[in-house]
N, C-alpha and C positions, 0 to 999 in steps of 0.2 A: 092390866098389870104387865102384859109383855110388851105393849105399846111403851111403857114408861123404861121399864128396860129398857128395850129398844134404842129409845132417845139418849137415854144417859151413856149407853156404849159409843151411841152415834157423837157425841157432844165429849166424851172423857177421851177418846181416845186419841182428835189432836193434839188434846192436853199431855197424853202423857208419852208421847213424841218431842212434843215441844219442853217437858224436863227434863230431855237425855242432851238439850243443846248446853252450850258452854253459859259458865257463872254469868258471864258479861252478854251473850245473845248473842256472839258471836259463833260462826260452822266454820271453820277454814284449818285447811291438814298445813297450810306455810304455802302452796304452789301459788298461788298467785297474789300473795303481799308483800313488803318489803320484810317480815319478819327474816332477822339472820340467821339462823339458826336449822340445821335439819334433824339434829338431834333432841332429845328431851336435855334440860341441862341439869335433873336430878339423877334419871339411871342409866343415860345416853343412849338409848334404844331408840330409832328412828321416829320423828313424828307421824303419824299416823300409821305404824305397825298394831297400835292397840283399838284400831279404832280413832274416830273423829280427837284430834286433841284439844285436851283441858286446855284453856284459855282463862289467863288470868292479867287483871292488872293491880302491880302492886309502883305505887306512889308515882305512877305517870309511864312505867314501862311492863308493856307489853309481853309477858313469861309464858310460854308453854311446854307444856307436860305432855309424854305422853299416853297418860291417864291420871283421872283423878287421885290414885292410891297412892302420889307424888307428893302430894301439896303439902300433908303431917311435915315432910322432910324437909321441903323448901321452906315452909314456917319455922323449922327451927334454928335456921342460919339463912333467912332469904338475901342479904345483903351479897353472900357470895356468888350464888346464881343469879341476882341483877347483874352484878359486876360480866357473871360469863357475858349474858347478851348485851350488854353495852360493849364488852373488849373485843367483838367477835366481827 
């Protein structure tokens, strides 16, 4: 019985590292891509002051949050937070 324990800690636990990564599988806080942006473009708190950020793609551009508890907000008028990172 603790052998199967065991295994299933040993087996669940990359798992559940690997669900704190971004929607899309992407890890990156902005320092090394072209993303514009150093701000969150919903509560303009620093990207990665909260931690790794939310990475989203909405209809071919690339949006990040600086956490998930963003995205409610950008859903409900995403078209102007596109617009920031495209104008930026």
């Amino acid at each position: 019985m603790k052998s199967k324990l065991l295994l299933t800690i040993l087996f669940a636990l990359p798992l559940a590292f690997a669900s704190c990564s971004k929607k899309d599988g992407t890890a990156n806080n902005g320092a090394s891509d072209d993303y514009p942006l150093k701000d969150c473009v919903v509560s303009g708190e620093p990207l990665g002051s909260m931690g790794e950020p939310y990475v989203l793609e909405h209809e071919g551009t690339t949006v990040k949050f600086c956490c998930k508890n963003c995205l409610p907000k950008f859903n409900k008028d995403p078209d102007s937070y596109v617009a920031k990172v495209k104008g930026s």
